[in-house]
N, C-alpha and C positions, 0 to 999 in steps of 0.2 A: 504494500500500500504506500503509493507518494504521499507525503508532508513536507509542509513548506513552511514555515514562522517567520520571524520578522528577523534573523539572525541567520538562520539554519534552513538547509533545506535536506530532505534522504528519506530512507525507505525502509520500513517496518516491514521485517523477514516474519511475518507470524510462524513459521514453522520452524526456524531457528528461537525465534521471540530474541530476533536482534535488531538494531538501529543500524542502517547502514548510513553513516554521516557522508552527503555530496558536495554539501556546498557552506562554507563559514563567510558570510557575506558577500564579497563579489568573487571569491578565490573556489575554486571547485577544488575537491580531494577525497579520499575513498579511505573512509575511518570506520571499523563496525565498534558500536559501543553496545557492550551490553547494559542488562538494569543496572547492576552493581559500577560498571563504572558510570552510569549517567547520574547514579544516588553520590558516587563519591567525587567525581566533578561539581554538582549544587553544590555539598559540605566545603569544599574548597573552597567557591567564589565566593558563597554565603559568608564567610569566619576572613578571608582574605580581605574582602568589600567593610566589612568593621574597621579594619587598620587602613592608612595611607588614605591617598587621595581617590582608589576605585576605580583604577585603572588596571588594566591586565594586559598582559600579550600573553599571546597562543601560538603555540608555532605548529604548522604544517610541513607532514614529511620529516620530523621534526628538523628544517633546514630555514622555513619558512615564517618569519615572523609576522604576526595578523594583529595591530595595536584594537583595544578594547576600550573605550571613554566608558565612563561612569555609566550611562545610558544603554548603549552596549550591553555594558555587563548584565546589567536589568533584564532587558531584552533577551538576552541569550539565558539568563535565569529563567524566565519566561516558558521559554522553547524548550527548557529543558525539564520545567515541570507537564506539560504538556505532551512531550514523549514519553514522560512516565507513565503517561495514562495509555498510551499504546501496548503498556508490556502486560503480559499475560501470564 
């Protein structure tokens, strides 16, 4: 099943009950997350976005740096409670 958010876009393997991650805003890349690492991503940005200014970079491929504004982060928190709801 496609999903698309306001951060994220990819595709819910129901028969795996995996997240295949396509797209990190305008940068495409082929990430499979399961639940447990989309629960342990939230826990990160959630306890991270407390301290500093709320800002994050993400790197793809890990080569790739993709910078995050405060909003972003939100955003992509967002997407990310929202594919929670895809796992089964």
């Amino acid at each position: 099943m496609r999903w698309n958010g306001e951060i994220m876009a990819g595709e819910m393997d129901e028969h795996t009950n995996e997240f295949m991650l396509r797209q990190v805003k305008h940068l495409s890349t082929e990430s499979i997350l399961s639940e447990k690492q989309v629960d342990t991503l939230t826990r990160y940005l959630e306890s991270s976005g407390q301290e500093g200014d709320g800002e994050q970079i993400l790197t793809l491929y890990d080569q790739l740096p993709v910078r995050l504004n405060q909003k972003e982060v939100e955003q992509f928190l967002d997407d990310l409670d929202k594919i929670k709801s895809l796992y089964h």
